[in-house]
NUKOL-806503 format. One record per residue (C-alpha): residue number from 1; residue in three letters; chain; x, y, z. Coordinates in steps of 0.2 Angstrom, whole numbers. Each point is the difference from the previous one (the first is absolute). Example, Ala and Ser with C-alpha at 12.3 -4.5 7.8 and 13.67 -1.06 7.14 Angstrom:
2
REC   resi   resn   chain      c1      c2      c3
REC      1    Ala       A      62     -22      39
REC      2    Ser       A       6      17      -3
//
This chain:
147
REC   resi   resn   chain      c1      c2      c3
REC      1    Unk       A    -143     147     212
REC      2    Unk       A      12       5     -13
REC      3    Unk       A       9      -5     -14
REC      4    Unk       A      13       4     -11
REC      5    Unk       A      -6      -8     -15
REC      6    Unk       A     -18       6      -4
REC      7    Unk       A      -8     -12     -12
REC      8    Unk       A      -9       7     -18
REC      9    Unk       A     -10     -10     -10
REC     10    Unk       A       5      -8     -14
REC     11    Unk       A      -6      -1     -19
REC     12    Unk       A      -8     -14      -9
REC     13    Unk       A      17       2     -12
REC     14    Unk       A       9      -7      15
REC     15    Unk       A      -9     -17       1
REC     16    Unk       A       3     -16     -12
REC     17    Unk       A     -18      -9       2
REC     18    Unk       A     -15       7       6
REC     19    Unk       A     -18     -11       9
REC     20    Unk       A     -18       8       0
REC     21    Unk       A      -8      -2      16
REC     22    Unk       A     -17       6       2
REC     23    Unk       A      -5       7      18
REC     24    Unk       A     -13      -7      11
REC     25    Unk       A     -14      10       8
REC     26    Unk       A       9     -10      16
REC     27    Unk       A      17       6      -4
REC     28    Unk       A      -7      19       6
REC     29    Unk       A       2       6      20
REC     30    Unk       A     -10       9       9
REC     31    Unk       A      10      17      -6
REC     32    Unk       A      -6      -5     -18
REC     33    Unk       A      13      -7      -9
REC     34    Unk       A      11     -17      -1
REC     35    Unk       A       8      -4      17
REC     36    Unk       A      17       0       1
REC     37    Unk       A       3     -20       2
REC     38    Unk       A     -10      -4     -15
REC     39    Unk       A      14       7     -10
REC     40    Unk       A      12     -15       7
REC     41    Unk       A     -11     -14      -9
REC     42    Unk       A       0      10     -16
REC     43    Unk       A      21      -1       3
REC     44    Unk       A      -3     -18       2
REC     45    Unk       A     -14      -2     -14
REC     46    Unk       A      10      10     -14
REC     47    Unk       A      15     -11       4
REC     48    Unk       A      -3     -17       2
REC     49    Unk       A     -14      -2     -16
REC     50    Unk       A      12       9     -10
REC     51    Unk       A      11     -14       4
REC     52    Unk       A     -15     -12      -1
REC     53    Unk       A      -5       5     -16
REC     54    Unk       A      19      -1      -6
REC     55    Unk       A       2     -17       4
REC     56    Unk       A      12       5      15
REC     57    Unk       A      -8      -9      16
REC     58    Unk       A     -11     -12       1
REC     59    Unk       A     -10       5      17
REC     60    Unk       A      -8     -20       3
REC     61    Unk       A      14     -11      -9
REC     62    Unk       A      18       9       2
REC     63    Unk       A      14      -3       9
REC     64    Unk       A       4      16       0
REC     65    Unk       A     -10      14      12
REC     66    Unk       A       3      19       3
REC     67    Unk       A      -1       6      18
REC     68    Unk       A      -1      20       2
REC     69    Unk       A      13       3      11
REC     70    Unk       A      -3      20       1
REC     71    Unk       A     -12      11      -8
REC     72    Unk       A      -2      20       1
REC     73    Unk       A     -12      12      -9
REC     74    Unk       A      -1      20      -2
REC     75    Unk       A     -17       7      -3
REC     76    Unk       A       1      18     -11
REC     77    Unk       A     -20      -2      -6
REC     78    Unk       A     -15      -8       6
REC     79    Unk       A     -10     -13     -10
REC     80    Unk       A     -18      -3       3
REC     81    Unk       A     -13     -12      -6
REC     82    Unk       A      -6      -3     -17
REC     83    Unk       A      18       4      -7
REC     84    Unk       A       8     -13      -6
REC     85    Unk       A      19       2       6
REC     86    Unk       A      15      -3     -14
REC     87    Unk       A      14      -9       9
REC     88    Unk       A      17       2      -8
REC     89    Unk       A      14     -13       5
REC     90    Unk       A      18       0      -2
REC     91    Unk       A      16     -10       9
REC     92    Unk       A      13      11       8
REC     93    Unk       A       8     -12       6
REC     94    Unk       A       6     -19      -4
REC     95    Unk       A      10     -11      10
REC     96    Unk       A       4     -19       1
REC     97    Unk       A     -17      -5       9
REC     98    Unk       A      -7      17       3
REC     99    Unk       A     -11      14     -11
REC    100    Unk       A      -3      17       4
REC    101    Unk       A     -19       6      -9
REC    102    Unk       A      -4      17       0
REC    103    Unk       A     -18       3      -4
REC    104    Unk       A      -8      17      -2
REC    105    Unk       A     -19       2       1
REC    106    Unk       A      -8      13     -13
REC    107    Unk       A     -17       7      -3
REC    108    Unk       A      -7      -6     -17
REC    109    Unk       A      10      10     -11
REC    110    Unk       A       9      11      10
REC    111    Unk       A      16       3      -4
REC    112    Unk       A       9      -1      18
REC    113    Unk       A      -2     -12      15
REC    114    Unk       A     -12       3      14
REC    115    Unk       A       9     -12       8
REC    116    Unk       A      19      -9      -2
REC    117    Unk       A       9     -12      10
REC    118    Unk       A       7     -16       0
REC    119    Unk       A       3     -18       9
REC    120    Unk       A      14     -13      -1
REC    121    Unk       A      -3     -18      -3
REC    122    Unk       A      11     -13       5
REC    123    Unk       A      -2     -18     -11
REC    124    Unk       A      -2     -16      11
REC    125    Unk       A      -1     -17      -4
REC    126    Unk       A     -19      -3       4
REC    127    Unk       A       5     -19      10
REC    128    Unk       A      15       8      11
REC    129    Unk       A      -4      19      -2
REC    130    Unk       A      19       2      -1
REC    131    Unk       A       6      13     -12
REC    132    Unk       A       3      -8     -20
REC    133    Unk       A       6      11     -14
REC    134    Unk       A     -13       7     -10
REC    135    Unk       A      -6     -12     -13
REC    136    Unk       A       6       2     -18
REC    137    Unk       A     -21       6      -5
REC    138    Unk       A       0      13      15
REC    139    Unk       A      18       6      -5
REC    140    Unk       A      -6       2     -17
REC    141    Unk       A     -15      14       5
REC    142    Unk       A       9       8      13
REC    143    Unk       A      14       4     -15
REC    144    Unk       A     -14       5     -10
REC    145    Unk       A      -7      13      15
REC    146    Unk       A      17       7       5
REC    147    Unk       A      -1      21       1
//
């Protein structure tokens, strides 16, 4: 497969908010390092308890829920257990009911991203799961994390 646009990894100077998330020894495959699809929950992890902890959603009484809608990731560097992985967050993109997160994922203290991607999450009403514009709290954070 080829591309036209080959991705580089990012620098921590790129990023607004950064998670610590340590690694489990059940995060490691067989080939002796973290598989591949435990780097979408630390997406999801980094994201939504930065949002908790800003007072953004409210995952048991909201009204307002985020679906992903699309999510990608490019690996550059692997990450194995017991490091405890820095996740970097930033919003790309913003629209009426609609946020773009891009996450990278870096060694402790490294410099760039072992990993980078993104996913898109579409705001729903939690009763009709019908698209709502995004609540004046969320609105708030995602200004705060624009790139």
């Amino acid at each position: 497969m080829s591309s036209a646009h080959k991705p580089t990894p990012h620098s921590r100077s790129s990023y607004r908010a950064f998670r610590s998330i340590p690694t489990r020894w059940m995060d490691n495959d067989m080939y002796g390092h973290v598989n591949n699809v435990v780097y979408y929950s630390w997406f999801d992890t980094a994201v939504n308890a930065l949002l908790i902890e800003r007072g953004a959603l409210d995952i048991h009484q909201g009204q307002t829920i985020g679906f992903v809608v699309e999510t990608q990731c490019n690996y550059f560097a692997p990450i194995a257990f017991p490091e405890t992985v820095e996740a970097g967050i930033r919003v790309a993109q913003a629209g009426r009911s609609s946020v773009r997160y891009e996450i990278a994922l870096f060694a402790q203290g490294a410099e760039t991203a072992a990993a980078q991607g993104h996913f898109v999450h579409v705001y729903v009403d939690r009763a009709t799961q019908r698209p709502v514009p995004l609540p004046e709290a969320l609105q708030r954070v995602v200004d705060s994390l624009k790139a």
